[in-house]
N, C-alpha and C positions, 0 to 999 in steps of 0.2 A: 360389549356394551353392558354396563350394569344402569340399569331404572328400579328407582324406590318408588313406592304407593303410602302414603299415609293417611291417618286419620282416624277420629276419635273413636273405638268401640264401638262394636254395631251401624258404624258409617257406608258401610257397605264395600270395603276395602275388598273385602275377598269374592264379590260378587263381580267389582269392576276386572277383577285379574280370571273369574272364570269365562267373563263375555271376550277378553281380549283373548287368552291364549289360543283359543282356536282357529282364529285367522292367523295370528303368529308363526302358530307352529307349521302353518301350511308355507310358509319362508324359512323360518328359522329353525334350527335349534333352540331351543327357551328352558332353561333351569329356572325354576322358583325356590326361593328361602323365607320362612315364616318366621317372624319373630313372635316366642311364647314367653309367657311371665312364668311358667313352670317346668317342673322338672321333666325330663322328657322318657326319662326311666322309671321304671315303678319300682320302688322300695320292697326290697323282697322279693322277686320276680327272679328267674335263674337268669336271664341278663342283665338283672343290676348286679348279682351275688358273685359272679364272672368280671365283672367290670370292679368291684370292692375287693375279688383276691388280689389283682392287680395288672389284666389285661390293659393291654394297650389301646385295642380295639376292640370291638365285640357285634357279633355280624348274627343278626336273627335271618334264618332263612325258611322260606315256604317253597311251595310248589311255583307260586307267580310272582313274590316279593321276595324284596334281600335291604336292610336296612343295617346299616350302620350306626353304631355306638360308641364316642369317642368318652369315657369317663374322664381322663382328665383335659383342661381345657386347652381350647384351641383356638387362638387368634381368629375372628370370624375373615379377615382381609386374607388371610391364610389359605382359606378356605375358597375365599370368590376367585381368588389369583389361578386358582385350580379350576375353578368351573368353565370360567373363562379361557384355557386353554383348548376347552372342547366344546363349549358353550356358543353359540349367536348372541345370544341374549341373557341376560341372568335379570330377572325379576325377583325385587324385594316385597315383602308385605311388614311395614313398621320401623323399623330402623329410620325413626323422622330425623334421626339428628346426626346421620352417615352424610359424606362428602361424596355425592353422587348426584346426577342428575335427578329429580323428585316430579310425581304428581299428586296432588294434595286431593283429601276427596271428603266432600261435606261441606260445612262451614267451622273450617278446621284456621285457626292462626296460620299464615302459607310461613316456612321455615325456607334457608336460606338455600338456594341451588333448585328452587323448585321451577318447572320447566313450565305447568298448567296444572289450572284448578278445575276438577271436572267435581260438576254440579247435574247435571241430569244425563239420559241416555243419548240425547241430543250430541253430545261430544264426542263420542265414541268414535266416530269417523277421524276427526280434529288430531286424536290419538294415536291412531293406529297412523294416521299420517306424520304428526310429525314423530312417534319412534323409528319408522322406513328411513325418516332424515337421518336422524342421530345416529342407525347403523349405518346406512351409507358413508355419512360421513366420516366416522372412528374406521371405518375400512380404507379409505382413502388416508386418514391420517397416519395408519398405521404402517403404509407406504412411503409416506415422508420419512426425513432425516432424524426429525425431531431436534432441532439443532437451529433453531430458530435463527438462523444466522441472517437474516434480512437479506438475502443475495436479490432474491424475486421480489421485495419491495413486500412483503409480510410477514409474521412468523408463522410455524407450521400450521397451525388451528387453523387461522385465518384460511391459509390457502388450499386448505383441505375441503373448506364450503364453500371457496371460490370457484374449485375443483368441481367439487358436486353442482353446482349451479350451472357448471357449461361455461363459466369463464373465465377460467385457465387451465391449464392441464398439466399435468406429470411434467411435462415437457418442459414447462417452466420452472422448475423447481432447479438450480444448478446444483445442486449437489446430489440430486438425482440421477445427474449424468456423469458420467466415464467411469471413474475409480472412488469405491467405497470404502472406506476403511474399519474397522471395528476389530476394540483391543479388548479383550477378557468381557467381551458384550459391550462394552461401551462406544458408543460412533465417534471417528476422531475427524472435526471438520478440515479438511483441506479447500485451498485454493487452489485456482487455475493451475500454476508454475507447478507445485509439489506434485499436482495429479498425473500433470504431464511427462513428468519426470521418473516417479516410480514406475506408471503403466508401461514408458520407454523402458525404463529394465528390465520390469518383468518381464515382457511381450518378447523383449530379444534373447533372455535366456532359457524361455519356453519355449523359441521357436527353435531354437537351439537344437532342442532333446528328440532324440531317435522319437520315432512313429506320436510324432503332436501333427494334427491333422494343419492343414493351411483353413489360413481363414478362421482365428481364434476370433469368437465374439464373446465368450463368457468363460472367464477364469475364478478358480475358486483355487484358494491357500490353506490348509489351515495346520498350524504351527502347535505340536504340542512339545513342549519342552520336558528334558528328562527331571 
């Protein structure tokens, strides 16, 4: 789950992200990204001079820190796709005009995908509530098909906070159930007939095979071709 913070300069952006991350992080995993108007290597410094002969990367390390230097640039989406692999949460500070969920903070113009406007300390609750939602939910979502195939009478999103609500469950999602398919990552939706069809072959030429135990519940394929 990636959430952006915005807002004008001395709004108090990085104040609202110091009061949150501490209840967060008692859940979550939480990565932060700052957006800066300046350069983040010093001119002259033997890691920018490292980074100008023509390093890829360049890695300052201490006794307690280790900080990474990418001189040439790097897609910042690049980046989050990465954090979020090992990340709960990835918290933005500035990036107002990124395609992610947003809270706006001050009396900031609210931009478009913003989620809440937090104006005093009063909200802070309000927040930390509904971000619990928004992971819940993208966890739940990320169990669906993503194949919005209307089977359950929604598409995935929908029924992923229907899910988190208590009313309905995994269990309704049909493509959820029996046979899943996915080609080079991609999910391929099947119907009823087809699913029924390959799992019967599969099941019977697995049960087939010397020492496959009885009683197959979960089958796993996976095909690399030469």
């Amino acid at each position: 789950m990636i959430i952006g913070v915005y807002g004008y300069s001395g709004s108090g952006k990085t104040s609202l992200l110091e009061a949150l991350l501490p209840q967060l992080s008692e859940k979550y995993k939480v990565a932060a990204v700052k957006h800066v108007a300046h350069e983040l290597d010093v001119k002259g410094k033997d890691t920018w001079r490292l980074g100008e002969a023509g390093a890829w990367v360049v890695a300052a390390a201490s006794t307690n820190d280790l900080l990474f230097h990418f001189p040439c640039p790097i897609p910042l989406s690049d980046v989050l796709t990465k954090l979020q692999e090992s990340a709960d949460l990835v918290l933005l500070e500035g990036f107002k005009d990124m395609d992610v969920p947003k809270i706006a903070v001050g009396e900031v113009e609210e931009r478009p995908h913003t989620v809440f406007h937090y104006r005093t300390k009063n909200d802070m609750h309000a927040i930390l509530s509904l971000i619990d939602q928004m992971v819940g939910v993208e966890r739940i979502y990320n169990q669906l098909p993503h194949l919005d195939c209307g089977l359950c009478g929604a598409d995935c999103c929908r029924m992923a906070e229907l899910i988190y609500r208590g009313k309905r469950s995994l269990a309704d999602c049909e493509q959820h159930k029996g046979l899943r398919l996915s080609v080079n990552g991609k999910r391929i939706p099947l119907n009823a007939f087809t699913s029924e069809m390959i799992t019967g072959v599969l099941l019977g030429a697995v049960r087939a095979l010397k020492d496959v135990p009885s009683g197959v519940s979960k089958l796993t394929i996976v095909y690399h071709p030469e």
